[in-house]
LUMROKOL-104937 format. One line per field, with one value per residue: residue number from 1; residue in three letters; x, y, z of N, C-alpha, C in turn. Coordinates in Angstrom, 1 decimal, decimal comma, m for minus. Atoms other than C-alpha are relative to their C-alpha. Layout:
BEGIN
num NUM:...
residuo Ala:...
npx X:...
npy Y:...
npz Z:...
capx X:...
capy Y:...
capz Z:...
cpx X:...
cpy Y:...
cpz Z:...
***
This chain:
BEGIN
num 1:2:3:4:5:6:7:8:9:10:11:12:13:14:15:16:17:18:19:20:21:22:23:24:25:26:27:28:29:30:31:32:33:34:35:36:37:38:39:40:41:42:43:44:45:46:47:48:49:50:51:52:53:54:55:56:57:58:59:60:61:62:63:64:65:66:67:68:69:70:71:72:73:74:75:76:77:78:79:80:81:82:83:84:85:86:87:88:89:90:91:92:93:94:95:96:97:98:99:100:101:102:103:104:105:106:107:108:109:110:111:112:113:114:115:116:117:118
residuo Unk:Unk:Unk:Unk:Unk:Unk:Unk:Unk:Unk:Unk:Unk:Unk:Unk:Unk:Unk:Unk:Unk:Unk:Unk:Unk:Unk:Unk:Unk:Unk:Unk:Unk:Unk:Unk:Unk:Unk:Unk:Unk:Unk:Unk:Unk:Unk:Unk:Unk:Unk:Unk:Unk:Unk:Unk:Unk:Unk:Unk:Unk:Unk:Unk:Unk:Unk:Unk:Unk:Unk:Unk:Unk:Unk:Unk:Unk:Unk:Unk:Unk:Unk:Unk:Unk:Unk:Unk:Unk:Unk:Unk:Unk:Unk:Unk:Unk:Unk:Unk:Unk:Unk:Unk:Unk:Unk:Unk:Unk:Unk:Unk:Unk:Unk:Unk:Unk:Unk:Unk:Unk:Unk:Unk:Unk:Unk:Unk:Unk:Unk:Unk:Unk:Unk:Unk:Unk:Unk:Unk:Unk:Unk:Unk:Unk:Unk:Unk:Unk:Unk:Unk:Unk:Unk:Unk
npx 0,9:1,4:0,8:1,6:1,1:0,8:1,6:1,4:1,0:1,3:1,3:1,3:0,5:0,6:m0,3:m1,4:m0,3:m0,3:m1,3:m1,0:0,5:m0,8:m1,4:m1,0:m0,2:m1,5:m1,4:m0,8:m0,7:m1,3:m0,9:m0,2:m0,9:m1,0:m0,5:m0,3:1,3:1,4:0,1:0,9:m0,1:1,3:m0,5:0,4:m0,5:m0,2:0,7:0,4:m1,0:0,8:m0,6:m0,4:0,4:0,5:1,4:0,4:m0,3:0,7:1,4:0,6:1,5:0,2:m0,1:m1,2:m0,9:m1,3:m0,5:m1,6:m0,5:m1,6:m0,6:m1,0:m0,4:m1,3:m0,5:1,0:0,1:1,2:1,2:1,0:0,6:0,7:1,7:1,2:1,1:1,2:0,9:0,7:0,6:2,1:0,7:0,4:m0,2:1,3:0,4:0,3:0,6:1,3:0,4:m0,8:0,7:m0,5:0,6:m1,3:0,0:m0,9:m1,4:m1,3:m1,1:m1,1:m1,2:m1,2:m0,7:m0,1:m0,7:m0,9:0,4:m0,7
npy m0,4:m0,4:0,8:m0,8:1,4:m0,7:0,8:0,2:0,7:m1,1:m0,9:m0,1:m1,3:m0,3:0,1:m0,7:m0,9:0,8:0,8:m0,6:0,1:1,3:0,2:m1,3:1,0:0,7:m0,4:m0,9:0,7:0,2:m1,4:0,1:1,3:0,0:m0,1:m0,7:m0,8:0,6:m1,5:0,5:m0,7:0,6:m0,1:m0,6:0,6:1,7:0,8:1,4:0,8:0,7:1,3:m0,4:m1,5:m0,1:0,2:1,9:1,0:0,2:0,7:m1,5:m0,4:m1,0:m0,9:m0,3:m0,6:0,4:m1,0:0,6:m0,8:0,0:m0,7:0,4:m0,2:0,4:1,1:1,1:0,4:m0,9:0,4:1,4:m0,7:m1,2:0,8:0,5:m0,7:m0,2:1,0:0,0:m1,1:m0,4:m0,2:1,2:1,2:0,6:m0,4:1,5:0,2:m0,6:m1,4:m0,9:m0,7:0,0:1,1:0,1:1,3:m0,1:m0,7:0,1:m0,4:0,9:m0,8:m0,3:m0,1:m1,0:0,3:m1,3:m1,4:m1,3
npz 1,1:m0,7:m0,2:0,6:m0,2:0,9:0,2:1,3:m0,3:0,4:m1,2:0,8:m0,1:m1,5:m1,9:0,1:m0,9:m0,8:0,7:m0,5:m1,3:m1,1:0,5:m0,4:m1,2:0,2:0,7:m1,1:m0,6:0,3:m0,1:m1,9:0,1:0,5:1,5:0,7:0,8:m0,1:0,9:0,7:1,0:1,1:1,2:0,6:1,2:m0,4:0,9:0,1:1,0:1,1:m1,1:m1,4:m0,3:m1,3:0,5:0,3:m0,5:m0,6:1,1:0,0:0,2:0,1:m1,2:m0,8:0,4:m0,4:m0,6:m0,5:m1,5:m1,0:m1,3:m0,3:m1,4:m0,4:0,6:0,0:m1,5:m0,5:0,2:m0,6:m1,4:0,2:m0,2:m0,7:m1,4:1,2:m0,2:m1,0:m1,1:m0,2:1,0:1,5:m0,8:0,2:1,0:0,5:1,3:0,3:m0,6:0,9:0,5:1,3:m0,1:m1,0:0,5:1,1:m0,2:0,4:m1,2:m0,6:m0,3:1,1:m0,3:1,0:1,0:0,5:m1,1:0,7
capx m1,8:m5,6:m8,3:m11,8:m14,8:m17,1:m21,1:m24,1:m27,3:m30,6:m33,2:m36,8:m37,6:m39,9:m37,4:m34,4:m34,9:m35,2:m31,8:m30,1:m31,3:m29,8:m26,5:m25,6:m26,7:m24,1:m21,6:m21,2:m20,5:m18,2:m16,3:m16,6:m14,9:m12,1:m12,7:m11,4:m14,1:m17,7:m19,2:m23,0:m23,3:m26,6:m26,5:m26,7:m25,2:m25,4:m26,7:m28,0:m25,6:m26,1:m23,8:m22,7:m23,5:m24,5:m28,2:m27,9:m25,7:m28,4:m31,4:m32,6:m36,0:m37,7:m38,7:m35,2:m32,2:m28,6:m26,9:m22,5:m20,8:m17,2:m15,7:m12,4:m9,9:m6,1:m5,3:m7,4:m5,9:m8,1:m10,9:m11,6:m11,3:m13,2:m16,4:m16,3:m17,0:m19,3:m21,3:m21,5:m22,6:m26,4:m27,1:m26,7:m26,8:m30,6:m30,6:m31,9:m32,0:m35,5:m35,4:m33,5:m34,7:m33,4:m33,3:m30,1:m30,0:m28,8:m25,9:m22,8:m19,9:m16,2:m13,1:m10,3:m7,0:m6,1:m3,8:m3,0:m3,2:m2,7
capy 7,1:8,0:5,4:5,6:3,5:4,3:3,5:3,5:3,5:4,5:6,7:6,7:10,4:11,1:10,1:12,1:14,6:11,8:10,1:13,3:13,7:10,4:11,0:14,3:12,0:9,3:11,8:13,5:10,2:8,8:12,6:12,1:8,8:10,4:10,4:12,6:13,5:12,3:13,7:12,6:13,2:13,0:12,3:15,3:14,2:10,4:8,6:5,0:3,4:0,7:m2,2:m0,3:3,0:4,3:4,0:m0,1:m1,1:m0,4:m1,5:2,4:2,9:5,6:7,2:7,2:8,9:7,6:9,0:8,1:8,8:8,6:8,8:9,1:8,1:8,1:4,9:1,3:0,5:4,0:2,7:m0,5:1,4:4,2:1,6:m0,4:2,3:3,6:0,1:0,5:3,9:4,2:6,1:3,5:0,8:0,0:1,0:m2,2:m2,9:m2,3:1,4:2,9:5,3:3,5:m0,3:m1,4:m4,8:m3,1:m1,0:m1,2:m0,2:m1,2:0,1:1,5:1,9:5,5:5,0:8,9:11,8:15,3
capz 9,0:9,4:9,4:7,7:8,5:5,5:4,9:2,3:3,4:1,8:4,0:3,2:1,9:5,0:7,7:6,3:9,0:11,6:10,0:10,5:14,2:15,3:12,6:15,1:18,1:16,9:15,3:19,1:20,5:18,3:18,7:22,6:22,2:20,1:16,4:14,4:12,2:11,7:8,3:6,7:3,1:1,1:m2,4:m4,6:m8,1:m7,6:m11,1:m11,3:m13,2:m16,2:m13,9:m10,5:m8,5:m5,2:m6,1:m7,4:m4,5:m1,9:m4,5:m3,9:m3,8:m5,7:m2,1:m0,9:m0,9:m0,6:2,2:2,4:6,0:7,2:10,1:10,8:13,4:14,1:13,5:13,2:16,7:17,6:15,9:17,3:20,6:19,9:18,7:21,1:24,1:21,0:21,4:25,0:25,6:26,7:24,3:21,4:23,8:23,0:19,3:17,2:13,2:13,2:15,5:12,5:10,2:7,4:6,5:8,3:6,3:3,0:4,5:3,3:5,6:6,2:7,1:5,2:5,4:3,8:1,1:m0,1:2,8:0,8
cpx m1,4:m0,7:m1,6:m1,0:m1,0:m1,5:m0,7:m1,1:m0,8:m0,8:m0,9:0,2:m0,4:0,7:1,4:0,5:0,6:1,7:1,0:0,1:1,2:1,8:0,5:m0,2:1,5:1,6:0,7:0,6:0,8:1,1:0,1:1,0:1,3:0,3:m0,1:m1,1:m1,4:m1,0:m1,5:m0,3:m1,2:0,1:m1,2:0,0:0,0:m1,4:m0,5:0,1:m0,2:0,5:0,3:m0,3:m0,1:m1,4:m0,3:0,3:m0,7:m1,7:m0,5:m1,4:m0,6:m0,5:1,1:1,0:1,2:0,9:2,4:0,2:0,8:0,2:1,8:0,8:1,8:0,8:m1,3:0,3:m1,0:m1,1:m0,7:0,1:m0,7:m1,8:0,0:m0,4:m1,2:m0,9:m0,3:m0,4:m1,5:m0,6:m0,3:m0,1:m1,5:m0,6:m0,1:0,4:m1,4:m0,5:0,6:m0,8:0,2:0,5:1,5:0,9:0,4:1,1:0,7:0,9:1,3:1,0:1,2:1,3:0,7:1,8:0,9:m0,8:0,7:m0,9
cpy m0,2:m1,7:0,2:m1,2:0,8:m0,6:0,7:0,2:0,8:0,3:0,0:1,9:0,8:m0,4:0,2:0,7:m0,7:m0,7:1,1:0,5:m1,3:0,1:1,3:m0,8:m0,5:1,0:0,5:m1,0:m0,4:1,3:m0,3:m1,2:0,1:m0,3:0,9:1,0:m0,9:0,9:m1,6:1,0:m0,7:0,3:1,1:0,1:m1,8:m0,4:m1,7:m0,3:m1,2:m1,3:0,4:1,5:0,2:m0,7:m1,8:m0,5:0,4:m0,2:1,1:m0,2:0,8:1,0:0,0:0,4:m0,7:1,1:m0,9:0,9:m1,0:0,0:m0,4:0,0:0,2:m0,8:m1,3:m0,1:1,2:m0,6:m0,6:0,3:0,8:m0,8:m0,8:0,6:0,6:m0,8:m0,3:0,9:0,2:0,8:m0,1:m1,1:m1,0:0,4:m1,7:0,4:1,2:1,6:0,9:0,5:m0,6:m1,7:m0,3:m1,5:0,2:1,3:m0,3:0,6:m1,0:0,7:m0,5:0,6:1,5:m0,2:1,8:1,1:1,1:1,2
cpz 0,4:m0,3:m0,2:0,2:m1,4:0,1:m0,9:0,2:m1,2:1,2:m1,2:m0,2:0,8:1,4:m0,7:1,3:1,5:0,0:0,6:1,3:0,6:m0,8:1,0:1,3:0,1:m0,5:1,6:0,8:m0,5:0,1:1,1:0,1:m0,8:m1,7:m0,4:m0,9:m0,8:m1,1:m0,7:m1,1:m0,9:m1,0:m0,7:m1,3:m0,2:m1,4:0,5:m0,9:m1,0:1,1:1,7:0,1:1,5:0,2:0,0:1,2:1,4:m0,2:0,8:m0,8:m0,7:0,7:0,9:m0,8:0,9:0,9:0,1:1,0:0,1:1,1:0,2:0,9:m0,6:m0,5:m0,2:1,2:0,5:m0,1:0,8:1,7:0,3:m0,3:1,0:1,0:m0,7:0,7:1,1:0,6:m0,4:m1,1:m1,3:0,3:m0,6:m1,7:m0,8:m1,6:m0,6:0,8:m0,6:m0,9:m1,3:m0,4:m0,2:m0,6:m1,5:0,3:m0,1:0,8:m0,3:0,6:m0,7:0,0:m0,8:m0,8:m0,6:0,8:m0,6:1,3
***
């Protein structure tokens, strides 16, 4: 059964373009490394909810925009092999917190076990 790593972030407004630059960077390595599919999705319908939302659970700025991204593998044993030659290839090797387009300290992320494949 497949295997989903999910994420949250907000992007400032002015470093969207930058965001999607380094998300086709990253999507071509995790693909090189064997995942399945590598998908960034910027919110087009996305409210701000009265208790929960996309928007609340990265305390969204009013110059940003919530972006969700997937990726999926195979299995979780893929996964956790697939990030870690991820985490040592040079070309994410030297990426920090602070060299992101996007504030790296309210991202949300995990991985998920898929539950219904239609």
């Amino acid at each position: 059964m497949p295997y989903v790593d999910g994420f949250i972030v907000a992007v400032p407004k002015s470093k969207v373009d930058d965001y999607k630059r380094l998300a086709r960077k990253a999507g071509k390595i995790w693909k090189k490394y064997g995942a399945l599919e590598f998908k960034e999705c910027i919110a087009d319908d996305v409210k701000k909810g009265k208790l929960t939302s996309f928007p609340r659970s990265v305390k969204l700025k009013p110059n940003e925009v919530v972006f969700f991204s997937y990726i999926v593998y195979k299995s979780r044993r893929d996964r956790d092999r697939i990030n870690a030659k991820v985490m040592k290839d040079p070309l994410l090797a030297n990426m920090t917190l602070d060299s992101m387009p996007f504030d790296g300290k309210r991202m949300i992320y995990g991985g998920f076990k898929v539950a219904v494949d239609l």
